[in-house]
N, C-alpha and C positions, 0 to 999 in steps of 0.2 A: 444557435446559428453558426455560419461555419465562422465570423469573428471571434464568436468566443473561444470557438478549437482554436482557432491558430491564435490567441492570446496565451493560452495554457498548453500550447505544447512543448516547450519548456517542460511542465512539469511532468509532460507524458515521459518526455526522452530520457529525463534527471528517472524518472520509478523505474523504467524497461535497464537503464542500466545499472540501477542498484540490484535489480533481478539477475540482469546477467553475471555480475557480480557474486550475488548467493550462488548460484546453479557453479559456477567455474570452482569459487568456495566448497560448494559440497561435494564436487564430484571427485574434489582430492581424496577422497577418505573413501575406503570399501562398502560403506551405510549408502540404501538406496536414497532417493533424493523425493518429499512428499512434492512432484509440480503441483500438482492442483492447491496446496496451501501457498506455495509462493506465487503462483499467479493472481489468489485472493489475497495475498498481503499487498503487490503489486499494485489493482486493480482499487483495493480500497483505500489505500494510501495516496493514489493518484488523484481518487474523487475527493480525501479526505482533505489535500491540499488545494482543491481548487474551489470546495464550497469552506471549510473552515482555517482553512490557512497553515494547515499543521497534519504531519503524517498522523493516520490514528492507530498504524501499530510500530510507532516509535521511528524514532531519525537515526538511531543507532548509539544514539549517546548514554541508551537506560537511562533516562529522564523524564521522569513522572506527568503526566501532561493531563491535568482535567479535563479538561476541553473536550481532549482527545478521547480521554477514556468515557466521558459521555457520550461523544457521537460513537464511538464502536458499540456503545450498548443501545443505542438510536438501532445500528442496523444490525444486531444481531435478531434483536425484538421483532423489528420486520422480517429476518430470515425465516425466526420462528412462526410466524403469523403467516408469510403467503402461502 
C-alpha cells in the first residue's frame, strides 16, 4: 500500500545513498565499476531491511549476520528457480 512505502522510505533513501556512495568510491580508481551488482546489492539490502530488519549483504561493519546470510540464501534459491 502506498502507507507502507512512505513508512519505509527512509530505508529507500538511507540504500540509494550508500550506492551513491560506492559508485563516487569506485570511480576514484581506473577499475570499471560492475552497476548492475551494486544496484542488486542496493535493491536487496533495501527489501532486506524492510521485510527482515537487517541489510543482507552487510551494513558495512564486516559483521557476521545469520539472519541475514539465510535470507540471501532464501533469494538466491529463488533467483535460481524462476
Amino acid at each position: 500500500s502506498g502507507k507502507a512505502l512512505d513508512d519505509f522510505r527512509h530505508v529507500r533513501e538511507e540504500e540509494v545513498g550508500k550506492l551513491t556512495h560506492a559508485l563516487v568510491k569506485s570511480s576514484t580508481g581506473t577499475s570499471s565499476v560492475n552497476l548492475g551488482q551494486l544496484l542488486n546489492v542496493c535493491t536487496v539490502n533495501a527489501l532486506g531491511r524492510m521485510m527482515i530488519g537487517r541489510s543482507v549483504f552487510g551494513d558495512g561493519t564486516g559483521a557476521a549476520d545469520s539472519k541475514a546470510d539465510e535470507f540471501k540464501d532464501m533469494v538466491v534459491e529463488m533467483m535460481v528457480l524462476a
